[in-house]
N, C-alpha and C positions, 0 to 999 in steps of 0.2 A: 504493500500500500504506500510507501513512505522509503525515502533512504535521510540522511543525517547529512545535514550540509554546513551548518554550527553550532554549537553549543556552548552556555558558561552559567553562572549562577544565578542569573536571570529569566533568562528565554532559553528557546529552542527556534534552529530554523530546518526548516525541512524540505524535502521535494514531496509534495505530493503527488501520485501519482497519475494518471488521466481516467475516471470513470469512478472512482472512492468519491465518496458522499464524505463532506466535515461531520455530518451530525449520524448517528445511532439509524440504520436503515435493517430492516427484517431478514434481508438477506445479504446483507454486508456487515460483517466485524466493526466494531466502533474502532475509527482512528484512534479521536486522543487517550483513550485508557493503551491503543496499543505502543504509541509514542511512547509516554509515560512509563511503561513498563519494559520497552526499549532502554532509556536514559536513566532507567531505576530513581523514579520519584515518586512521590503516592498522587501525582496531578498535574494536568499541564493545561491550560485556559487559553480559548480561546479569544482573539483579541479583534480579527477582521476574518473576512470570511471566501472561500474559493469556487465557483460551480463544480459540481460535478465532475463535468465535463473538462474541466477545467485541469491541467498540470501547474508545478513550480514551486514555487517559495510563498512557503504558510508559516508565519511566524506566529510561535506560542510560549505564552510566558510559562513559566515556572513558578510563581506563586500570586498569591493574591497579589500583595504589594505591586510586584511589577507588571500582572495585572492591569490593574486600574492606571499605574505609568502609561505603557502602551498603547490603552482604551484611550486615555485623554488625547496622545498624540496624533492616535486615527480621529477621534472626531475634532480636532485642530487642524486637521489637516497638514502635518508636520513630519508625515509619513509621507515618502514620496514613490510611487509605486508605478512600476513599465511592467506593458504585456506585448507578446509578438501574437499576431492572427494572422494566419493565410485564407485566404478565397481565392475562386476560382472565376471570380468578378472582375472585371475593373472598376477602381470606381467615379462617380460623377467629378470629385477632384483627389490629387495626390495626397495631400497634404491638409491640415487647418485646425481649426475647433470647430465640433459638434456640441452643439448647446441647445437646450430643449426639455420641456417638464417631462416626465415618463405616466404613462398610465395601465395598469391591466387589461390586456387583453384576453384572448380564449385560451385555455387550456394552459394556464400558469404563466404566458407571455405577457409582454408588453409591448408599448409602444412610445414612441418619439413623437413630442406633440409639439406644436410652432411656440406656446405658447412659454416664458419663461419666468412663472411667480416662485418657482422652487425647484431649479432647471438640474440635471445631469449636464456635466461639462466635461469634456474628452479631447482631449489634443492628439493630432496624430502626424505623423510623416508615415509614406511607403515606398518602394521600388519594388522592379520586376521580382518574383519569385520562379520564376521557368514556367516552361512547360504553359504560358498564357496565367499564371497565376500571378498574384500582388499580395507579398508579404507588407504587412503591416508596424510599427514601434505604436504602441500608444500608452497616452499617461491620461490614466482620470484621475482628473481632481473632486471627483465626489464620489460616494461609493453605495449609489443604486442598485438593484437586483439586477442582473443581466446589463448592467450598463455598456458594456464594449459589444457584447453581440447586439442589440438594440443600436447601436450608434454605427457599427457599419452596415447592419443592413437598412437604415436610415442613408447612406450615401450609393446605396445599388452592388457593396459588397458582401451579402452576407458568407459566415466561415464556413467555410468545408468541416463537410458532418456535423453540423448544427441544424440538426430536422425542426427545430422549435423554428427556426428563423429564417427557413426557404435555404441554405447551405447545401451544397451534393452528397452524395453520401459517400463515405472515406472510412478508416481503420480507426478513426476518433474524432474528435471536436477540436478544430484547429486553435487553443486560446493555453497561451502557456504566459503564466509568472514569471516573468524574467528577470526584472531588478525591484529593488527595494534600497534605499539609502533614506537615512534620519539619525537625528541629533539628540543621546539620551542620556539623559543620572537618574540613577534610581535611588542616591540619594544628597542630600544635602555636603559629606564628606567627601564624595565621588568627585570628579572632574567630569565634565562634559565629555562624551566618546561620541564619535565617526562611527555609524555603520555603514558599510556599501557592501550587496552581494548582489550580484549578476551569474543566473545559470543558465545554460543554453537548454534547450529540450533535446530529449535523450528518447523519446516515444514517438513516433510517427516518423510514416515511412515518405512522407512528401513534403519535413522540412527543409527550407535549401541550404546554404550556406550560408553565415550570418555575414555581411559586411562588418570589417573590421571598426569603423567607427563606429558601429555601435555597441562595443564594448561597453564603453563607461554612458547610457542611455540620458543620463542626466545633464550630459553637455549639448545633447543635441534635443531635447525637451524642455525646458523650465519648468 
């Protein structure tokens, strides 16, 4: 379900895998009791949240305390978070912000509405991905349900094997975790620490090659 990509006496960060559910599913093993018992702690909390569908980097604290840190910094927005998506789309533009209220649609989806009292905001850049496809970088700055699947198929891209969102159908759901960078003490005696982790996806057989500038995601996003 899961490999180990850091650890210290605060958090954990992890690879999630592609198709593990974060919460307790009937026929899926509960992640975090399996984290947890991986890293031998008696808990690990969840702080922000991944689809399904979804691969990459799931950070979980380790205790309340740091906990409630982390929770404050996602809803500060102070967590800085890049995904890569491929489609098999072009889309209407390269590049931009996607910005737009979100509402339920049928059958657990949503939708991108013009209107903007409490909007979903998404920044993205892309280039070719081969084979007529268009890999993706994007950074949401808000953290809606389905925000980045909802936002590209809002510009004529929806992901490969994303059947909620009109996507083709492929070996999984093209939406992977790729970086995470933010600024944290957990406590008052601590000094302020630098985090930056960037993982490439290691599942699917129709990712391309990452262009080397996008290494460090954060230079080429704000």
């Amino acid at each position: 379900m899961f490999s180990i990509v850091d650890q210290n006496q605060h958090f954990v960060v992890i690879n999630k895998h592609h198709g593990v559910s974060v919460q307790k599913e009937a026929d899926h093993a509960a992640l975090l009791p399996a984290v947890a018992a991986h890293i031998g702690v008696e808990k690990v909390y969840l702080v922000h949240r991944l689809d399904k569908m979804t691969s990459g980097l799931l950070l979980l604290a380790t205790s309340s305390h740091a906990a409630s840190v982390l929770s404050g910094l996602f809803a500060s927005r102070e967590i800085e978070k890049f995904y890569l998506a491929l489609s098999a789309k072009k889309p209407r533009k390269k590049q931009g912000l996607i910005v737009g209220d979100m509402t339920k649609g049928r059958r657990g989806s949503w939708k991108l509405l013009a209107s903007k009292d409490n909007p979903a905001r998404t920044r993205f850049t892309s280039i070719a991905g081969g084979e007529g496809r268009r890999l993706f970088l994007c950074r949401p700055y808000t953290g809606k349900t389905h925000q980045i699947r909802v936002a590209m198929k809002s510009i004529g891209s929806p992901l490969i094997g994303d059947d909620y969102y009109g996507g083709e159908p492929a070996d999984r759901g093209y939406l992977h975790a790729y970086g995470l960078q933010f600024t944290c003490r957990f406590s008052d005696e601590q000094p302020e620490t630098r985090y930056n982790y960037v993982l490439p996806p290691s599942q699917g057989e129709l990712w391309p090659t990452l262009p080397v500038e996008w290494e460090q995601p954060w230079h080429l996003i704000s």
